[in-house]
Residue, then its C-alpha position, 0 to 999 in steps of 0.5 A: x522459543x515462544x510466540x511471545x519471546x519472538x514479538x518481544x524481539x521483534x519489538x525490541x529490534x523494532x525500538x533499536x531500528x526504527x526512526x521513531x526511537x528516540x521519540x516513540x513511547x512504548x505503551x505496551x506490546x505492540x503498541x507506540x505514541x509519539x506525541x506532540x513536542x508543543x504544548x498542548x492546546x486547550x482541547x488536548x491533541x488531535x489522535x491519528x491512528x496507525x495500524x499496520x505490520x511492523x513485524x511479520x512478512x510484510x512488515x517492510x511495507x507496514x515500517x514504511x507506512x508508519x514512517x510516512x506517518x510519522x513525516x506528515x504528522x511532523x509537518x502538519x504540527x510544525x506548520x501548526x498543527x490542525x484547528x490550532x491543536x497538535x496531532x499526537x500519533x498512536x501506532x499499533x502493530x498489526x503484525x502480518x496476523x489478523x487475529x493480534x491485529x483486532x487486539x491491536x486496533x482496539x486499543x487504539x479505539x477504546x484506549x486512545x480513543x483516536x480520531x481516525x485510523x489509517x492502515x491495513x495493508x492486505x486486503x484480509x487485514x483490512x477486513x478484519x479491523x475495519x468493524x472494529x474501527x468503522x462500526x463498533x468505533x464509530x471511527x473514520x477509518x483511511x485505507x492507503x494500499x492498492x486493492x482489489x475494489x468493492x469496499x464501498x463501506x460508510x466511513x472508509x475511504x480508500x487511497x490506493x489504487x483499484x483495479x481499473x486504475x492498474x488494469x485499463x491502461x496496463x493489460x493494453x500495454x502488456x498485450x502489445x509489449x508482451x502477447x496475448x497468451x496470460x498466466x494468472x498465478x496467484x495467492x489464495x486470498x481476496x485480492x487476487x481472486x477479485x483482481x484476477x476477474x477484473x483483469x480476466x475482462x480486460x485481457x479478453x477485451x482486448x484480444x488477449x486470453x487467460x491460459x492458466x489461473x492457478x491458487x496457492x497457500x500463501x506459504x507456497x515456496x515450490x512452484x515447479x510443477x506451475x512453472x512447467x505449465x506455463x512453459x509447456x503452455x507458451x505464456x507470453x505474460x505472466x500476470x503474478x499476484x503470488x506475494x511474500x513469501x512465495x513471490x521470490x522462489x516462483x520468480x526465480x524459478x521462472x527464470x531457471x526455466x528460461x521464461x525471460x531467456x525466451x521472451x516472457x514478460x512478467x508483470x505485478x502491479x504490487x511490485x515496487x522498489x521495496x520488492x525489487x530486492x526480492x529477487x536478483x535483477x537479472x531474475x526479474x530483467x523486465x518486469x512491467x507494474x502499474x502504480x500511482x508512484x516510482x522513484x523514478x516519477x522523482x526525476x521530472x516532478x519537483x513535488x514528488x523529489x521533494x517528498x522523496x528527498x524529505x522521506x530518504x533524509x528522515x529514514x535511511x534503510x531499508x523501508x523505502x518509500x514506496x507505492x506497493x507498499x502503501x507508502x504513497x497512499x498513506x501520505x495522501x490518504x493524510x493530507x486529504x484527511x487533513x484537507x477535509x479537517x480544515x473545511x470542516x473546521x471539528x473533527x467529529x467523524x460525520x463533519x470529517x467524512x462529509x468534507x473528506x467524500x470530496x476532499x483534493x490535494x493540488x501535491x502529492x507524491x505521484x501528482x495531485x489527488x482528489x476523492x471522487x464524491x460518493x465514491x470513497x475512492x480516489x482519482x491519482x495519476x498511474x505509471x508503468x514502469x519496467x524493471x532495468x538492471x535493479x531499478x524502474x524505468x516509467x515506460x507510460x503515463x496516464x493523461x490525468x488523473x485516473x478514475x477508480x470506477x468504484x462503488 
């Protein structure tokens, strides 16, 4: 079967199952609108880009990003939309595939000619149409997922977490929940190479040491020879950025070697409750991440139920709401968007971008939010939480909300 036969399944599975059906237009392969269901005003709509992975390996994050979008934007238009006009929404497929993803994301520049772009969710994607939006588009451009830092570029601001924001409070707990002896297995790509230093720095700060840091193909499904090496070793804690495919058949077989039977901690900061279905729980009993959001925050923060509750009543399923997978920062990164375009009072990309360089949410999911000025960057509450029998437990807070230290 060919490449292209298999997207137009994909995109055909995409149209059956996705809760955009029955509003979503297709504009071509890849490519969806959903526009406003209210008259347009004078002006013509507002045009909110997505780009993200609704099909390839990580298309249960892009799904769920796209689906927040969807959300927010229904609210925004329902209470009125922005400058009395209403948001019309262009998504385009990244597909897991930078290479179809630039084809993509043009569309949404020179075809729709909207007025910003959220999405990307790896760090490799992220690279490879940001040009294409933030300098050749001359567009605003919102990063939503957690990342490895240093993207201090004019015109894009990040909304996920950064490394010290996941990594200061975190590796403290680790060491004292876990021990001093680190493993760093990881994907070969930029974010775990950039995470990892970071990471290395606080471990060593704190008395801990890095005993094995080993890079993978992404398309790595044996590990055994690694695993061998973190036994022989006597890790205490193994701090993984080893993602989908690999992720799932490195920790089980972890768990095979007896490292949890033996009191090894896992940890990963991307790990949510979309991933946690990855593995059988027992596979994973125990495994500490860091994130701006768990379900389980829900339980005692009467905004994030309500979001929660909002998000599972509109799209039932398997593409969760969740803050690895960008879900969280794609909600905020649209109300702090929406935010600057109300104290801007137009939507021209320099007006927006200056009233979003220090725009703030009082709700969101996971507590309030605000942009930390000059920075293009954002301060967020942060959570550890363990995983129990399938599901998290938050086990530590931050006191505030957590500064990026970025750009």
């Amino acid at each position: 079967m060919s490449s292209d036969s298999n997207f137009e399944i994909n995109r055909r599975r995409f149209l059956s199952n996705f809760a955009f059906a029955s509003t979503a237009i297709a504009t071509g392969v890849g490519s969806w609108v959903i526009p406003a269901d209210w008259a347009n005003a004078a002006a013509g709509p507002i045009k909110v880009g997505i780009a993200t992975d609704l099909t390839g390996p990580i298309g249960y994050a892009g799904n769920a990003d796209a689906n927040v979008a969807k959300m927010v934007v229904k609210q925004i238009n329902d209470a009125g939309g922005l400058l009395g006009r209403p948001l019309e929404l262009h998504i385009e497929d990244t597909a897991s595939n930078e290479a179809v993803a630039v084809g993509n994301v043009r569309k949404l520049i020179q075809r729709d000619k909207v007025d910003v772009v959220l999405g990307g969710v790896t760090s490799s994607m992220r690279n490879a149409i940001k040009d294409v939006i933030v300098a050749r588009g001359k567009t605003l451009y919102i990063y939503p997922q957690l990342y490895e830092g240093k993207e201090c570029t004019p015109y894009l601001f990040c909304t996920g977490p950064t490394p010290a924001q996941q990594c200061d409070e975190f590796i403290p707990w680790l060491i004292k929940n876990g021990g001093k002896k680190f493993a760093l297995p990881s994907a070969n790509y930029v974010w775990p190479h950039t995470l990892n230093v970071y990471a290395r720095k606080v471990i060593e700060a704190n008395g801990g040491e890095v005993v094995l840091e080993e890079y993978y193909p992404l398309d790595q499904i044996d590990f055994s020879s690694t695993v061998n090496r973190i036994i022989s070793n006597k890790v205490d804690v193994v701090f993984n950025t080893v993602i989908p495919p690999g992720v799932g058949p490195f920790f089980k077989q972890l768990y095979e070697a007896g490292f949890l039977k033996n009191g090894g901690r896992l940890s990963c900061v991307y790990y949510d409750e979309n991933t946690l279905g990855i593995n059988q729980p027992n596979e994973i009993e125990g495994l500490a991440s860091c994130l701006d959001y768990f379900k389980a925050v829900a339980k005692d923060d009467p905004v994030s139920a309500k979001i929660q509750a909002e998000y599972d009543k509109e799209f039932p399923g398997t593409f969760l709401f969740a803050a690895g997978s960008a879900a969280t920062g794609t909600y905020r990164g649209l109300k702090l968007w929406e935010a600057a375009v109300k104290e801007a009072g137009k939507i021209d990309r320099d007006g927006v971008a200056a009233a979003l360089d220090h725009a703030k949410i009082a709700d969101g999911p996971g507590g309030p939010a605000e942009m930390v000025p000059g920075k293009r960057h954002c301060k967020m509450n942060m959570y550890t939480a363990v995983a129990k029998n399938g599901s998290y437990e938050i086990v530590e807070r931050s006191k505030g909300l957590v500064d990026p230290k970025e750009c």
